[in-house]
PQR file of N, CA, C, O and H, with PARSE charges and radii, in Angstrom:
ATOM      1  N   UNK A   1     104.176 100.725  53.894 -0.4000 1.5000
ATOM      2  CA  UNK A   1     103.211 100.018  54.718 -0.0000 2.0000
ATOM      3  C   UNK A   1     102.263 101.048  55.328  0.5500 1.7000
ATOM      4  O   UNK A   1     102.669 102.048  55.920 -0.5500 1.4000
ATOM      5  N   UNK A   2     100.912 100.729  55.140 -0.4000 1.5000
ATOM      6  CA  UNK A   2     100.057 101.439  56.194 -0.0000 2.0000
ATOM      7  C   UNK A   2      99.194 101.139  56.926  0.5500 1.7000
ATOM      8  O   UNK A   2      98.197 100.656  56.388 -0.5500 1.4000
ATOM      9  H   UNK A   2     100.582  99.916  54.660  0.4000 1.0000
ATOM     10  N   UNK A   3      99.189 101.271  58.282 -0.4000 1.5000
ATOM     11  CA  UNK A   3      97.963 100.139  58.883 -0.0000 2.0000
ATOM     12  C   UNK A   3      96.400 101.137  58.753  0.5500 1.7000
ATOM     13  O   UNK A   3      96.072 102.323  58.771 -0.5500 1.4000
ATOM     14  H   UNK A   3      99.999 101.664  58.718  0.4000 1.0000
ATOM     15  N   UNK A   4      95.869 100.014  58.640 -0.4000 1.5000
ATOM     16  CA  UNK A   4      94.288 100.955  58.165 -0.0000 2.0000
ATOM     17  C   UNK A   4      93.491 100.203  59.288  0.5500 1.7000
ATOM     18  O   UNK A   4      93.665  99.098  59.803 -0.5500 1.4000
ATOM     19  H   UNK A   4      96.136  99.050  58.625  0.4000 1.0000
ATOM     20  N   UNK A   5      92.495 101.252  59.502 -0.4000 1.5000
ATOM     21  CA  UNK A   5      91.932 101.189  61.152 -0.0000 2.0000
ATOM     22  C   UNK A   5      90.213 100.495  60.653  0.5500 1.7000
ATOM     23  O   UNK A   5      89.611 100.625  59.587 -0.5500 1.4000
ATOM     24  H   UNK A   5      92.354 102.149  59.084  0.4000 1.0000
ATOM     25  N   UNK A   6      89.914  99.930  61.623 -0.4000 1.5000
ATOM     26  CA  UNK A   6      88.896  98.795  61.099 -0.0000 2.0000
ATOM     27  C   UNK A   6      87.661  99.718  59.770  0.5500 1.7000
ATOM     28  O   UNK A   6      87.252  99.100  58.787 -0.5500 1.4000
ATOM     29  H   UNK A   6      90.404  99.824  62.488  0.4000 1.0000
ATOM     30  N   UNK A   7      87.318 100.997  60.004 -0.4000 1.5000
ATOM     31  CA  UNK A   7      86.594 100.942  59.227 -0.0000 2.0000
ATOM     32  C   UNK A   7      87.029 102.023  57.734  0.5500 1.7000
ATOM     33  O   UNK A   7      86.479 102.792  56.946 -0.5500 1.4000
ATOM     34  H   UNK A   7      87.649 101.498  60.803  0.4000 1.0000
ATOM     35  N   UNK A   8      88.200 101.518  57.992 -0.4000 1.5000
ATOM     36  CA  UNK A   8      88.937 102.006  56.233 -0.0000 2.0000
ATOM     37  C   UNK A   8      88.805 100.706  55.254  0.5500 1.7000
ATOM     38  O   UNK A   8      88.933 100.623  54.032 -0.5500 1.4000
ATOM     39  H   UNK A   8      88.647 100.894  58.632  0.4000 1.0000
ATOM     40  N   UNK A   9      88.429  99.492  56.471 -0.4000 1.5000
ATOM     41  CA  UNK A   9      89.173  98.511  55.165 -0.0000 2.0000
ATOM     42  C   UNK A   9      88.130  97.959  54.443  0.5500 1.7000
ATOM     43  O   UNK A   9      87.196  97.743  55.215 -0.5500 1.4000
ATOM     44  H   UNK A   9      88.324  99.559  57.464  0.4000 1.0000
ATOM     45  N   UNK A  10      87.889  97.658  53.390 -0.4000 1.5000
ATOM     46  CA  UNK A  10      86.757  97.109  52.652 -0.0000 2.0000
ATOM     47  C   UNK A  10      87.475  96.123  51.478  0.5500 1.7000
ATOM     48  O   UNK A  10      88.575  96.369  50.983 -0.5500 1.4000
ATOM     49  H   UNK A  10      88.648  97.833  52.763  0.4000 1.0000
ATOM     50  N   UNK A  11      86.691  95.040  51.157 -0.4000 1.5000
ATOM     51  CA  UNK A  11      86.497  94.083  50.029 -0.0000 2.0000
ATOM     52  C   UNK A  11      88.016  94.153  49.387  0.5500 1.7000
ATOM     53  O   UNK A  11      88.839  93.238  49.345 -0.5500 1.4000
ATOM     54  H   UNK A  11      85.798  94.841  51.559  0.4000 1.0000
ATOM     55  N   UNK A  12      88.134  95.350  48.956 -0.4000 1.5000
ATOM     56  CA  UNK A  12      88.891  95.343  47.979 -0.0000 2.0000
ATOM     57  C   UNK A  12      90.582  95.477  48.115  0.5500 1.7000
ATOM     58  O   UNK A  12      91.490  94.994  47.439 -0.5500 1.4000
ATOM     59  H   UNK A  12      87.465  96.093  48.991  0.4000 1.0000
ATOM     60  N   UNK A  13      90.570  96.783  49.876 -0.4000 1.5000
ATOM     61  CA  UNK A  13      92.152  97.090  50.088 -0.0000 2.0000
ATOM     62  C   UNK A  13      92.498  96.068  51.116  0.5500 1.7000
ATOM     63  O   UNK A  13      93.555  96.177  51.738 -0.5500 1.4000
ATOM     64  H   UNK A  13      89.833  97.176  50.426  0.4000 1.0000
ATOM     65  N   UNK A  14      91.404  94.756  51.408 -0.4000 1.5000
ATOM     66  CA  UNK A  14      91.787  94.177  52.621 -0.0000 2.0000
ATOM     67  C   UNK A  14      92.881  93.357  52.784  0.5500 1.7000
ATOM     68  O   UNK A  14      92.756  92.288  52.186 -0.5500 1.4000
ATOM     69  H   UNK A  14      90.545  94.667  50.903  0.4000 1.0000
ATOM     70  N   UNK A  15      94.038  93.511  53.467 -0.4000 1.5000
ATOM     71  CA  UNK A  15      95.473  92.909  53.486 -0.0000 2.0000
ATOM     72  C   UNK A  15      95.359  91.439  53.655  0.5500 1.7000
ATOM     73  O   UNK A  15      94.707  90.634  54.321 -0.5500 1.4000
ATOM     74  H   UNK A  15      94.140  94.379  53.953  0.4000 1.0000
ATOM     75  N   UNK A  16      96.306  91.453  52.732 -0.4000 1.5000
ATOM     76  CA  UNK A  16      96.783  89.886  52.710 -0.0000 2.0000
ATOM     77  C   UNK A  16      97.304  89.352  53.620  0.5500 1.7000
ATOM     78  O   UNK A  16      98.005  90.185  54.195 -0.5500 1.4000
ATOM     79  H   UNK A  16      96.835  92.106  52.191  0.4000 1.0000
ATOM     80  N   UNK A  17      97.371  88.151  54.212 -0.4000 1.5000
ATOM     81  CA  UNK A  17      98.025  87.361  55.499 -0.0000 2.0000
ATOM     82  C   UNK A  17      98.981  87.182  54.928  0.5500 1.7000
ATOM     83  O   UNK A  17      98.950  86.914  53.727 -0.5500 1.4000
ATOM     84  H   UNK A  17      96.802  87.475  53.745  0.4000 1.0000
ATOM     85  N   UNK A  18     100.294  87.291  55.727 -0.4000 1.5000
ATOM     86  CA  UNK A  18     101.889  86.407  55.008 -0.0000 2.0000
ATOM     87  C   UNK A  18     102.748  86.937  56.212  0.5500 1.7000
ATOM     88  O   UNK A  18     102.335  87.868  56.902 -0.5500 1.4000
ATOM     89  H   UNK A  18     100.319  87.509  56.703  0.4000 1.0000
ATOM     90  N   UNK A  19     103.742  86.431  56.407 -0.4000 1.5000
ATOM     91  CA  UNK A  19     104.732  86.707  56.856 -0.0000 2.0000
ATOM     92  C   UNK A  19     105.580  88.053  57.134  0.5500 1.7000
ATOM     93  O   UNK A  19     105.977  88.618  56.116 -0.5500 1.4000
ATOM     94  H   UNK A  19     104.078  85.674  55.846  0.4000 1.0000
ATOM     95  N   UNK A  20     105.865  88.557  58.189 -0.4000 1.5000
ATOM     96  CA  UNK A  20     106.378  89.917  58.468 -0.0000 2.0000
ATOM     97  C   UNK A  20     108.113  89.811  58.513  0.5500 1.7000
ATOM     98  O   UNK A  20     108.689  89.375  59.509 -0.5500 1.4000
ATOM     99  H   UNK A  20     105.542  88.097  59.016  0.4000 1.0000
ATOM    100  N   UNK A  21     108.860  90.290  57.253 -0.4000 1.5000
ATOM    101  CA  UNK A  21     110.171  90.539  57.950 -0.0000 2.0000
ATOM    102  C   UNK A  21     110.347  90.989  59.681  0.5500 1.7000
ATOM    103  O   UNK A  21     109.500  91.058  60.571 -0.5500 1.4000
ATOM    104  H   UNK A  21     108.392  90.644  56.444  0.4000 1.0000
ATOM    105  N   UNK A  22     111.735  91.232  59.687 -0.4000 1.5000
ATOM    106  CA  UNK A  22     111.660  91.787  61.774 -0.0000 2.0000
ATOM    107  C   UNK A  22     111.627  93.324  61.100  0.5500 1.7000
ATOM    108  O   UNK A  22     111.267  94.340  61.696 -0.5500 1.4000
ATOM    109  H   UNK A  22     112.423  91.176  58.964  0.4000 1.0000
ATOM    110  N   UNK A  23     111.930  93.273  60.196 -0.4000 1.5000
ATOM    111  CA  UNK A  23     112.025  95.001  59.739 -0.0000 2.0000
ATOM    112  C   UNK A  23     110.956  95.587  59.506  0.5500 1.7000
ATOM    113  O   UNK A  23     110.716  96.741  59.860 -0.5500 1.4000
ATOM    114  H   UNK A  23     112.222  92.448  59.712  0.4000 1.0000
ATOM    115  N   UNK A  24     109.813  94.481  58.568 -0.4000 1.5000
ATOM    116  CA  UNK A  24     108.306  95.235  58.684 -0.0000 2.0000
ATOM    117  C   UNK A  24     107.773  95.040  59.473  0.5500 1.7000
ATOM    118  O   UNK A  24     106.617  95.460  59.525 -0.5500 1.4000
ATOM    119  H   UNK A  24     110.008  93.543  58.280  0.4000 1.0000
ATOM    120  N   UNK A  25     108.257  94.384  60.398 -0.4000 1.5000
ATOM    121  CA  UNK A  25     107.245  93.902  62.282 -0.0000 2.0000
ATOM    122  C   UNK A  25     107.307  95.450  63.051  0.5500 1.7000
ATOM    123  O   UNK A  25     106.332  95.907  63.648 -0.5500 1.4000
ATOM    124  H   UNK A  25     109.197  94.043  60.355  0.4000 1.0000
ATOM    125  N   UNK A  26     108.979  96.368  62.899 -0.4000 1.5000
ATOM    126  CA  UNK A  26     109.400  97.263  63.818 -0.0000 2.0000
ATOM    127  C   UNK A  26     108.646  98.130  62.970  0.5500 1.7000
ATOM    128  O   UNK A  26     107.887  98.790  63.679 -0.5500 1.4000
ATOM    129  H   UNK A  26     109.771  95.997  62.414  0.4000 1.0000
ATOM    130  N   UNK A  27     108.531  98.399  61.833 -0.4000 1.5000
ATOM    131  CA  UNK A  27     107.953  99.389  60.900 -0.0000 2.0000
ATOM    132  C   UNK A  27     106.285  99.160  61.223  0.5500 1.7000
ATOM    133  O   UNK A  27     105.665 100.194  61.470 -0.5500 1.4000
ATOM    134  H   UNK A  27     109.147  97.862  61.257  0.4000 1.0000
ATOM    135  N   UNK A  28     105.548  97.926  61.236 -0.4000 1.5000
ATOM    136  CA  UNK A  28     104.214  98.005  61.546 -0.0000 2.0000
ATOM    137  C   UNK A  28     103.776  98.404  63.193  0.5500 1.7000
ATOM    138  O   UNK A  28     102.630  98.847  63.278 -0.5500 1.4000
ATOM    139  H   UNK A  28     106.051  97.086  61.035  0.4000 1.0000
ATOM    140  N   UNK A  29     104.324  98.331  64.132 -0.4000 1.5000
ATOM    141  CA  UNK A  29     105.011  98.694  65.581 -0.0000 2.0000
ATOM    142  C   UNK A  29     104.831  99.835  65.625  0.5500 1.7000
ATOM    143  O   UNK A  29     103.937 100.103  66.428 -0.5500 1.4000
ATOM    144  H   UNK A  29     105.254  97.971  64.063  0.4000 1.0000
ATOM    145  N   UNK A  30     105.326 100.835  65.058 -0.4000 1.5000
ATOM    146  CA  UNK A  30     105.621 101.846  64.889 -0.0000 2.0000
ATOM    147  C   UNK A  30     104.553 102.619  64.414  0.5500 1.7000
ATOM    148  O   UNK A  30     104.127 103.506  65.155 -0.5500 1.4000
ATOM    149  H   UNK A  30     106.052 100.618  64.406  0.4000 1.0000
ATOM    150  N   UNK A  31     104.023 102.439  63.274 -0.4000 1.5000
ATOM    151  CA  UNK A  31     102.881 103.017  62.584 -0.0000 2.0000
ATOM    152  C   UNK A  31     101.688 103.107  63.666  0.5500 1.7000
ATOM    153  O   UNK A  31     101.114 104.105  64.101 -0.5500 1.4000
ATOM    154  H   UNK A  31     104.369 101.718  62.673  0.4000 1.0000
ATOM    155  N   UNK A  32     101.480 101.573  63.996 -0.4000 1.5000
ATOM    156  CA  UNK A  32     100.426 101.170  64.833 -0.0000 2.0000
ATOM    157  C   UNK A  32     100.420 102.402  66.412  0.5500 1.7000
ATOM    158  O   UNK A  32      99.438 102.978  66.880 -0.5500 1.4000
ATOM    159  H   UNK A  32     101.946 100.762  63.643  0.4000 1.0000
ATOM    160  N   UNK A  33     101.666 102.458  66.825 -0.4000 1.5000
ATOM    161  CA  UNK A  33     101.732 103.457  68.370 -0.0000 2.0000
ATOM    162  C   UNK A  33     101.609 104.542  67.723  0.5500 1.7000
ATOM    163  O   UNK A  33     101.305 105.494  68.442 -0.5500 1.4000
ATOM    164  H   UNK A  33     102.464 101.990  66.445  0.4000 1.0000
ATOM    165  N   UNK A  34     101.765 104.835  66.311 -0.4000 1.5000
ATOM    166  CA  UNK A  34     101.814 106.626  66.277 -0.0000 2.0000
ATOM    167  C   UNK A  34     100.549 106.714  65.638  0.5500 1.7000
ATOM    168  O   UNK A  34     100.315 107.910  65.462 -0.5500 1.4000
ATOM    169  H   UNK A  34     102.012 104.061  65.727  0.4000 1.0000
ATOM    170  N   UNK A  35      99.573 105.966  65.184 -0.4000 1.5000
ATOM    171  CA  UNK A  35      98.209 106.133  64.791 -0.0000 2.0000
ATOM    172  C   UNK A  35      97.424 105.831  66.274  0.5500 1.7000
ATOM    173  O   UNK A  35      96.215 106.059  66.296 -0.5500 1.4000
ATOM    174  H   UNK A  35      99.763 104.995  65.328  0.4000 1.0000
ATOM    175  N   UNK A  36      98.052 105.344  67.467 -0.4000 1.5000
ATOM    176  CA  UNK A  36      96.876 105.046  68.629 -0.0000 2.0000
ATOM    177  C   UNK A  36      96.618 107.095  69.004  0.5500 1.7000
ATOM    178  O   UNK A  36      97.247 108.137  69.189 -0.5500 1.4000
ATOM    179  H   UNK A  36      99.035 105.158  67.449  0.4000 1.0000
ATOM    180  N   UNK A  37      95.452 106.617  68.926 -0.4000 1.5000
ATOM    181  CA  UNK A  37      95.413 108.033  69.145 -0.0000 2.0000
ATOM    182  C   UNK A  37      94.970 108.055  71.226  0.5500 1.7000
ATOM    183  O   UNK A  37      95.241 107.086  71.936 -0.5500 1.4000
ATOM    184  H   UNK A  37      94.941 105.771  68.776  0.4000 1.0000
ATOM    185  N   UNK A  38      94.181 109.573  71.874 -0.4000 1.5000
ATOM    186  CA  UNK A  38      93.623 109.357  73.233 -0.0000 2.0000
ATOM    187  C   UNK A  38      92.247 109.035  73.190  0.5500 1.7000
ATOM    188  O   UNK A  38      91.522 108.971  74.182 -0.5500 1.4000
ATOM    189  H   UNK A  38      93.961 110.360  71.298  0.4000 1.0000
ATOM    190  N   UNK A  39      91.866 108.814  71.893 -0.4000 1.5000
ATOM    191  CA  UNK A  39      90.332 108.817  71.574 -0.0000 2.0000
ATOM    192  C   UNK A  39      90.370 107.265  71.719  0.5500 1.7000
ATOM    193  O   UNK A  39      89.487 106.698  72.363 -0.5500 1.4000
ATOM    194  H   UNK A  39      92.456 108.866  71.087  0.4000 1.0000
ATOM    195  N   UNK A  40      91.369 106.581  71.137 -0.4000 1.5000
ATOM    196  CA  UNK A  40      91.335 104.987  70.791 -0.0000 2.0000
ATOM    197  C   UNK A  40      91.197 104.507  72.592  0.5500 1.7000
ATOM    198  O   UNK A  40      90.450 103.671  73.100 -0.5500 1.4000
ATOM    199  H   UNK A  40      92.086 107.041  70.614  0.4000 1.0000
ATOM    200  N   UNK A  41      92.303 105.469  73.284 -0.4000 1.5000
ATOM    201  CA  UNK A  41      92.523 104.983  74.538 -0.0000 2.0000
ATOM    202  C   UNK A  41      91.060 105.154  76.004  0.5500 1.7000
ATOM    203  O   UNK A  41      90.770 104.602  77.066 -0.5500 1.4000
ATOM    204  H   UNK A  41      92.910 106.148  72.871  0.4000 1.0000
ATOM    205  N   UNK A  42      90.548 106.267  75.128 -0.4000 1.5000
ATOM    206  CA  UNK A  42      89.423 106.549  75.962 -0.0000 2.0000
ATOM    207  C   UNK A  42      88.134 105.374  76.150  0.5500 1.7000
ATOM    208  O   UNK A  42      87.441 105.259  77.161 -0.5500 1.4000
ATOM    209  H   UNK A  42      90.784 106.715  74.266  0.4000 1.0000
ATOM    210  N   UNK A  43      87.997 104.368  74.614 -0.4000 1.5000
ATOM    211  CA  UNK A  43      87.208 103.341  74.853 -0.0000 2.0000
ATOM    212  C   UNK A  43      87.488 101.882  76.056  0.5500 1.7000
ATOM    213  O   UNK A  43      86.867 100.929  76.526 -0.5500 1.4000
ATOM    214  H   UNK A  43      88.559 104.462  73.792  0.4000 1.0000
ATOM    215  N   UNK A  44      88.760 102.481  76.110 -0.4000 1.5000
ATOM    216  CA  UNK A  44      89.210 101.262  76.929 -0.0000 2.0000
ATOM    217  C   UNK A  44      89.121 101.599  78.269  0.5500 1.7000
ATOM    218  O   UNK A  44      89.244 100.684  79.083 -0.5500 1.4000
ATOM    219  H   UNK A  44      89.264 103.256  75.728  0.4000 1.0000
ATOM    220  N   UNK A  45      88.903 102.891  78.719 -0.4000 1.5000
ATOM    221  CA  UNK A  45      88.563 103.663  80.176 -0.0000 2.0000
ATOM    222  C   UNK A  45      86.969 103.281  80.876  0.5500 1.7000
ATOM    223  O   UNK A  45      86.599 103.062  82.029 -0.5500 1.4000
ATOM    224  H   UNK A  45      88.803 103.634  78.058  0.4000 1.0000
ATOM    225  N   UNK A  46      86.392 103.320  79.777 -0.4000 1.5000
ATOM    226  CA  UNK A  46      84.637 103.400  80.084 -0.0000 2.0000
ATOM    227  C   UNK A  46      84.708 102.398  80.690  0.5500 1.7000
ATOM    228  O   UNK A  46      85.557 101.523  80.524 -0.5500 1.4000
ATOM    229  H   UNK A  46      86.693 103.498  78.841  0.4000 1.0000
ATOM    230  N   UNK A  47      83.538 102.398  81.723 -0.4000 1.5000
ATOM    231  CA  UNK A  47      82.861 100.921  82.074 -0.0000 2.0000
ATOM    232  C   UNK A  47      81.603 100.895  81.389  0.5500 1.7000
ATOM    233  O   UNK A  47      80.684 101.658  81.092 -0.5500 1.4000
ATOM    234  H   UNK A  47      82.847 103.109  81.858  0.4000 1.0000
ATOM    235  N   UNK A  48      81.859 100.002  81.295 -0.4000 1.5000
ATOM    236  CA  UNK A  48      80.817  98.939  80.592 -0.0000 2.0000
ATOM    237  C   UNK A  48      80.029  98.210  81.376  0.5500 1.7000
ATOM    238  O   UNK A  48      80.399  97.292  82.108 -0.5500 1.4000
ATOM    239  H   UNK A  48      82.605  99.382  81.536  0.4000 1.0000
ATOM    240  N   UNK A  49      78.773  98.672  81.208 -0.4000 1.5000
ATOM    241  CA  UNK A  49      78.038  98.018  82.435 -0.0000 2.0000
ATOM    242  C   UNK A  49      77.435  96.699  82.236  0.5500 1.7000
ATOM    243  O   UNK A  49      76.886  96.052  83.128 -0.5500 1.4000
ATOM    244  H   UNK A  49      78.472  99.418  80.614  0.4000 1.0000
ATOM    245  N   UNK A  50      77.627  96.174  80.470 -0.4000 1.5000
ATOM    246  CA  UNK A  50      76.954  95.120  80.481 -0.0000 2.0000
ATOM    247  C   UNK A  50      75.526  94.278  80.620  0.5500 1.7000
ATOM    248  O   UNK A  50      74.487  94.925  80.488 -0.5500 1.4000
ATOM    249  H   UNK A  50      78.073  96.699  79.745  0.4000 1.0000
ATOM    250  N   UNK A  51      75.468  93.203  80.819 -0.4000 1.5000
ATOM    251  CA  UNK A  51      74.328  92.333  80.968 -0.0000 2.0000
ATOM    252  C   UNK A  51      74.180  92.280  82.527  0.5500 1.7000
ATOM    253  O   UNK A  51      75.206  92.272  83.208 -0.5500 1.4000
ATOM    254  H   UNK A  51      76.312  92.678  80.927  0.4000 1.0000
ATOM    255  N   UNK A  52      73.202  92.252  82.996 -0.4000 1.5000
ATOM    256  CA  UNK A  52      72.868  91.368  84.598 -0.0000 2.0000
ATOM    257  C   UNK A  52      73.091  90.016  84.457  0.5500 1.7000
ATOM    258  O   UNK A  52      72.752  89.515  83.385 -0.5500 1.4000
ATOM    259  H   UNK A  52      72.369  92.258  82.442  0.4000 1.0000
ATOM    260  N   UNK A  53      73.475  89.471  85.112 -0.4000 1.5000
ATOM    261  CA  UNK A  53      73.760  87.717  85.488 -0.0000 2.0000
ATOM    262  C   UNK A  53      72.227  87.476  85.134  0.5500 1.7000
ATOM    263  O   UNK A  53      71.575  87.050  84.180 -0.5500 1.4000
ATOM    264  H   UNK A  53      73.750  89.878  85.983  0.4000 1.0000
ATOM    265  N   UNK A  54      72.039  87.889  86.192 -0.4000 1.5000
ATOM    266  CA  UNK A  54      70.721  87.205  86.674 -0.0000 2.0000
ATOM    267  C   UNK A  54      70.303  87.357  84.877  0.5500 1.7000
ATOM    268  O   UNK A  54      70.870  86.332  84.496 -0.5500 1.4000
ATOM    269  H   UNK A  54      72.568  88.234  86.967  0.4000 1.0000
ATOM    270  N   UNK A  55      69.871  87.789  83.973 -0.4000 1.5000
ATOM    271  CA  UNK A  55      69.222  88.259  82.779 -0.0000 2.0000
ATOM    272  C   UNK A  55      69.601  86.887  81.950  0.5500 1.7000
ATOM    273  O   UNK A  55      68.784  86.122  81.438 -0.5500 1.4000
ATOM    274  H   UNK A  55      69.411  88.621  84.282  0.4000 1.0000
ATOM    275  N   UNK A  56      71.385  86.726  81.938 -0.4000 1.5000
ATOM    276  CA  UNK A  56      71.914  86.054  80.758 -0.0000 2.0000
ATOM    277  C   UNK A  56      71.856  84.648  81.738  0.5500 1.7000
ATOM    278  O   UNK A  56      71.825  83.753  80.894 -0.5500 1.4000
ATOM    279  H   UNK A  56      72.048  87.347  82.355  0.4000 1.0000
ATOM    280  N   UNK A  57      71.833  84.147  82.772 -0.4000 1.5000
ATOM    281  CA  UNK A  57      71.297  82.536  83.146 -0.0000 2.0000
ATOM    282  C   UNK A  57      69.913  82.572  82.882  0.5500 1.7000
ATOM    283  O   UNK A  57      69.587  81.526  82.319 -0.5500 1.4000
ATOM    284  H   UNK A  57      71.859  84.874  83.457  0.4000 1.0000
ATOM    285  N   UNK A  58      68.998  83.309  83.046 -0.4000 1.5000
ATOM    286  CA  UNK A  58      67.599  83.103  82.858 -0.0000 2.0000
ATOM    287  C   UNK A  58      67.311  82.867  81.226  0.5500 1.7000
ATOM    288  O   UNK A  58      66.227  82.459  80.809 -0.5500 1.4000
ATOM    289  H   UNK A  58      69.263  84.158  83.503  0.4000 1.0000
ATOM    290  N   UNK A  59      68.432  83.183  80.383 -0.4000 1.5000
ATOM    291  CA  UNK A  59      68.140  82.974  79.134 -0.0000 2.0000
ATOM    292  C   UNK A  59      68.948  81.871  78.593  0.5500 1.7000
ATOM    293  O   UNK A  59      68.831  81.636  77.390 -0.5500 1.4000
ATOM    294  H   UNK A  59      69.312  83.515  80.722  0.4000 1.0000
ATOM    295  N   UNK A  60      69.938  80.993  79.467 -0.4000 1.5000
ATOM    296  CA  UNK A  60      70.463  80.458  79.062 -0.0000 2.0000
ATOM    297  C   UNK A  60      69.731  79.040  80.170  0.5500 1.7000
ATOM    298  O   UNK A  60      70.112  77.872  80.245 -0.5500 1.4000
ATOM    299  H   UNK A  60      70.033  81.184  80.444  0.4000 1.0000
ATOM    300  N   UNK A  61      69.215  79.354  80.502 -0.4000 1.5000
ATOM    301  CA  UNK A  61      67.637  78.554  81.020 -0.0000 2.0000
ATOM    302  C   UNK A  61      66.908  78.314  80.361  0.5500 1.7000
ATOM    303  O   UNK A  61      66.485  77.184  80.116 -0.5500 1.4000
ATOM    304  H   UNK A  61      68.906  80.303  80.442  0.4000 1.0000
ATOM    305  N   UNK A  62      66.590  79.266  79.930 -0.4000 1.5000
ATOM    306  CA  UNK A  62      65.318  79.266  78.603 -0.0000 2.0000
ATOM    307  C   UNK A  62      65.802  78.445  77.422  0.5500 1.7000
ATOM    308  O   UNK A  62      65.001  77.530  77.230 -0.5500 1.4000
ATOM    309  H   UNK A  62      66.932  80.184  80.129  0.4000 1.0000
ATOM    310  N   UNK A  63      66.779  78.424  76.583 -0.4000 1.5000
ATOM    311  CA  UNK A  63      67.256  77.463  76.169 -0.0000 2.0000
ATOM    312  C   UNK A  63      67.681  76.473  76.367  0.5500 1.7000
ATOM    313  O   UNK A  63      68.217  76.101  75.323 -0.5500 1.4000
ATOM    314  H   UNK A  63      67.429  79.168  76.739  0.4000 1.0000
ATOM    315  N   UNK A  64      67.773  75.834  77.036 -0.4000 1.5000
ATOM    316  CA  UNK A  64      68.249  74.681  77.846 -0.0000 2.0000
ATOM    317  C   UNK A  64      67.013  73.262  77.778  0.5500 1.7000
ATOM    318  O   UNK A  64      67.035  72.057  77.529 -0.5500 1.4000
ATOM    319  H   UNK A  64      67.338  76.137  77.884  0.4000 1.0000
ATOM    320  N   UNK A  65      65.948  74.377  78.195 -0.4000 1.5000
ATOM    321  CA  UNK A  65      64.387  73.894  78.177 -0.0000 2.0000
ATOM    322  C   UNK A  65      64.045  73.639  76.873  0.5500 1.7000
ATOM    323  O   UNK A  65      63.564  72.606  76.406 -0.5500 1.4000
ATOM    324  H   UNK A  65      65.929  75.356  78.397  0.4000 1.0000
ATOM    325  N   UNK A  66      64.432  75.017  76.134 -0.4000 1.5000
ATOM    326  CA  UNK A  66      63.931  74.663  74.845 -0.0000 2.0000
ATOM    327  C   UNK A  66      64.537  73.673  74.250  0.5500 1.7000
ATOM    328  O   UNK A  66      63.752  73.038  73.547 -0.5500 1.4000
ATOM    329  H   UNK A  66      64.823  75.856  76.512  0.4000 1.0000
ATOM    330  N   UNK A  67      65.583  73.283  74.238 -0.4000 1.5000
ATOM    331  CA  UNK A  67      66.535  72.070  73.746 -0.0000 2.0000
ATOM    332  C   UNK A  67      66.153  71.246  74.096  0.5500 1.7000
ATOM    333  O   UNK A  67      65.696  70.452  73.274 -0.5500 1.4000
ATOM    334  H   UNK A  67      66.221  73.799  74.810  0.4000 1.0000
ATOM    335  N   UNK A  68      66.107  70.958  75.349 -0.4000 1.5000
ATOM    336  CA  UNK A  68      65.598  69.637  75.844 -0.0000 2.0000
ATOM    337  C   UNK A  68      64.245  69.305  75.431  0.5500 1.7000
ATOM    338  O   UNK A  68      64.194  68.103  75.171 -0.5500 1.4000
ATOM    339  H   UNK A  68      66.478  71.603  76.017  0.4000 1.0000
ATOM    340  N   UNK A  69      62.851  70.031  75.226 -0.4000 1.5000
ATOM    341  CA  UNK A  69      62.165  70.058  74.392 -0.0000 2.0000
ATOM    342  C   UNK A  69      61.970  69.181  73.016  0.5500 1.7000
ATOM    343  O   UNK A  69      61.233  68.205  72.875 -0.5500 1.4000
ATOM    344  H   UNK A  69      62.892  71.008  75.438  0.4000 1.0000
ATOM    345  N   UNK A  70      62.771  69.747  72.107 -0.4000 1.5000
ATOM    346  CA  UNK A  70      63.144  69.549  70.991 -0.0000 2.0000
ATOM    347  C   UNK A  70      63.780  68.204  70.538  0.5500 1.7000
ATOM    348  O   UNK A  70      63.458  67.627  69.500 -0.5500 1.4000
ATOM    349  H   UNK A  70      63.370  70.540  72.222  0.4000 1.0000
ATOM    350  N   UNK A  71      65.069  67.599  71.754 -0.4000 1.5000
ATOM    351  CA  UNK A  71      65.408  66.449  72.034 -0.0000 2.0000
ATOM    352  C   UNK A  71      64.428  65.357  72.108  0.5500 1.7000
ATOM    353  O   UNK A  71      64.584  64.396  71.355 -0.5500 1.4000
ATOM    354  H   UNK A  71      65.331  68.068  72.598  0.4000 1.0000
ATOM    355  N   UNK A  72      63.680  65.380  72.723 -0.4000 1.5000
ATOM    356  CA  UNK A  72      62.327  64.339  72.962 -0.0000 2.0000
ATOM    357  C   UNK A  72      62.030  64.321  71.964  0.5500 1.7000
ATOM    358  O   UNK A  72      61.045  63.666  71.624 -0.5500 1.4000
ATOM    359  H   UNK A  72      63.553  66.161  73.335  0.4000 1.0000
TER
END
C-alpha cells in the first residue's frame, strides 16, 4: 500500500474506492502519520486572512438583485 499525496495522483494511478480490511486501515494509519511531514503541519498554523464580510454580502447582494432581475 502507498498513500500518494494530492499531487502524485493522476488519471491513471488514481485509487480505487472499496473497502479497507482493519489490517489495511492500521497499515494506511500508519503510512499516512509517517508521510505527515512539519511542512504539511505548517499550512495549518498560518492565518488566513480571507475575504472581508463586508466584500462577500455586498456580492451576495449583487446577486440577489441580479436574480431577482432575471425572475421578472
Amino acid at each position: 500500500m502507498k498513500i500518494l499525496r494530492p499531487h502524485e495522483v493522476t488519471a491513471e494511478n488514481f485509487p480505487q474506492i472499496r473497502e479497507f480490511t482493519p489490517e489495511e486501515q492500521k497499515e494506511a494509519l500508519a503510512l499516512a502519520k509517517a508521510a505527515f511531514t512539519a511542512d504539511d503541519l505548517q499550512k495549518f498554523t498560518e492565518v488566513d486572512e480571507g475575504i472581508p464580510m463586508e466584500e462577500v454580502i455586498a456580492e451576495m447582494e449583487k446577486m440577489l438583485r441580479q436574480t431577482a432581475k432575471e425572475s421578472k
